[in-house]
N, C-alpha and C positions, 0 to 999 in steps of 0.2 A: 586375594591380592597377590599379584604376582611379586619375584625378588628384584626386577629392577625399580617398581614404583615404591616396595617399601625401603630402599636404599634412597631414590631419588628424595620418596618425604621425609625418612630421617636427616636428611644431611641438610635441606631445610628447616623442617625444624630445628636443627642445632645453630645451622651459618646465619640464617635470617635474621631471630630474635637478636644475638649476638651485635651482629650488625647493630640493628637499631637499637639495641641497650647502648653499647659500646658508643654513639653518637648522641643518645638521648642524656650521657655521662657529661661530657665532653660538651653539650649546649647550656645543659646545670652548672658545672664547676666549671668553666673557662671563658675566660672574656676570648673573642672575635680577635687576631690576630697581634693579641700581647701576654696569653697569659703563656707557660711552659714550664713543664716538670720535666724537670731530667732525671732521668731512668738509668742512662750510663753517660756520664759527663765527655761531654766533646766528640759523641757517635749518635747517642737515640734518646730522642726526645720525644713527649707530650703534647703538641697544641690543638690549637682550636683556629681553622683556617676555613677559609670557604671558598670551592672551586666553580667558579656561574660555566669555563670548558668544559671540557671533557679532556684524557689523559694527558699530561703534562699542560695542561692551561688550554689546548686546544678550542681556540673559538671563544675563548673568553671574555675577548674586547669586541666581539659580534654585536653585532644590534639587539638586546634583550627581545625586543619584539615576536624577533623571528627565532632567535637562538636557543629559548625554551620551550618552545613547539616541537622543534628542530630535535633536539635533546630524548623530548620525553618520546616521539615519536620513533626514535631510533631502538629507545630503551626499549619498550612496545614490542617494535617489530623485533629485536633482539630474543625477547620475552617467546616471542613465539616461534620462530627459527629453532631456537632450543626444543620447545616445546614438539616442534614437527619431529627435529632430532630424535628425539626419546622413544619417541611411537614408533620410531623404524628399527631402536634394538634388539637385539633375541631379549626375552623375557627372562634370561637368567645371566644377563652382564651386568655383572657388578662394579666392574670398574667403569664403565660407560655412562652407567647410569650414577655412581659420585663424581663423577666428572662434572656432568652435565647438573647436577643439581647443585653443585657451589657453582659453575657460572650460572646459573638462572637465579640463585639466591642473591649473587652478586647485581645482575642485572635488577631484579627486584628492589636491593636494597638501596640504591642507587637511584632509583626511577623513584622509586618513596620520598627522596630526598628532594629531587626535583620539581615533585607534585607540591610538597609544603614549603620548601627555600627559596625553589626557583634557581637552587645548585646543590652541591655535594657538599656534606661535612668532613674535610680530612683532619686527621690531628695523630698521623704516625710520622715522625720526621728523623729521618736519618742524615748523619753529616760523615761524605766519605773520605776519600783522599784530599788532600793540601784543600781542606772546609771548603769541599765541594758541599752541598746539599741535596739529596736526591727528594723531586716535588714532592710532597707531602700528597696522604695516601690511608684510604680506609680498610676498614674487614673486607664492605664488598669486593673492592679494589683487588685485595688480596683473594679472594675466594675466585674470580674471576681469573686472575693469573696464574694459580694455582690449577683452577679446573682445566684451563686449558692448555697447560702443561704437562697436566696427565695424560688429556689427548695425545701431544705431542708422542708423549713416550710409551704410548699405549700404540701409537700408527709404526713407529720403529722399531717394537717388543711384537708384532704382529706377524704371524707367519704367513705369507704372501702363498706359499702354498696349500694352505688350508681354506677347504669349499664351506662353503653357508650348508649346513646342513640341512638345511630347510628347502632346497635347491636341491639336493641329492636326486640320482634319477632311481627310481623303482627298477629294480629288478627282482 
C-alpha cells in the first residue's frame, strides 16, 4: 500500500466516523431546532439544525423535488473529482493526500446525510461580533474547509521551480 493511500484511509477513517457519530449524537439528544448547550456563553454553542442547502442555506427554499437530486449529485460528482485528484499524486505526498481525504470525508459525510434526511445535520454554532451568528455547521463542514485550506497553503508553500520528478529527462 503506497504512503499517500494509507494517509488518505487513515484520515478517513478518523474524519468520517467522527462526522457521523458527532451527528448521530446530536439526532439522539437534541430536539430539531430548540434544544442548545452552551459550551462558552454568548460565542459557541450546541444545536441541532437542519440544512435542506448547501453552504450558508444556499438553495434551501429550491423545490425539494429537484434540490435533493441536485445536491446528492453534486456531492457524487464532488466524490469523484477528488477521487480523480488523488490518483494523479506522486505516491509519497502526504500533505496532498490528508488534504484530499478530509475533503472527500467531508463530502462523504455530507452526501450520507443527504441520502437519509434529504439535508445536512448542523449543530456547531458560533455567535460573532455585535450577535452576529455565523450559519451553523458540521465535522464535514469543517473537514472540507480545512482540506481545502491546506491545498490553499500547500499551492503558496510550493516551489514553482521545482520539476515532477517523474518528468525528469534521462541522461
Amino acid at each position: 500500500m503506497t504512503t499517500k493511500l494509507r494517509i488518505f484511509l487513515a484520515v478517513l477513517a478518523v474524519a468520517l466516523p467522527l462526522d457521523q457519530l458527532t451527528k448521530w449524537w446530536i439526532n439522539a439528544n437534541l430536539t430539531i431546532n430548540f434544544s442548545k448547550i452552551t459550551v462558552i456563553d454568548g460565542f459557541f454553542y450546541i444545536t441541532h439544525v437542519r440544512n435542506p442547502g448547501a453552504a450558508f442555506g444556499f438553495l434551501r427554499d429550491a423545490d425539494p423535488s429537484w434540490r435533493i437530486g441536485f445536491f446528492i449529485g453534486v456531492s457524487v460528482l464532488a466524490s469523484f473529482l477528488v477521487l480523480g485528484f488523488f490518483r494523479s499524486i506522486p505516491e509519497d505526498d502526504r500533505y496532498t493526500a490528508t488534504s484530499l481525504g478530509l475533503i472527500f470525508s467531508g463530502a462523504v459525510g455530507n452526501l450520507i446525510d443527504r441520502v437519509r434526511f434529504h439535508e445536512v445535520v448542523d449543530f456547531l454554532h458560533f455567535r460573532l461580533w455585535q450577535g452576529y451568528s455565523w450559519p451553523d455547521f458540521n465535522v464535514a463542514d469543517s473537514c472540507i474547509v480545512v482540506g481545502v485550506g491546506l491545498l490553499m497553503l500547500q499551492m503558496f508553500w510550493a516551489d514553482p521551480t521545482q520539476t515532477d520528478p517523474t518528468q525528469a529527462d534521462a541522461t
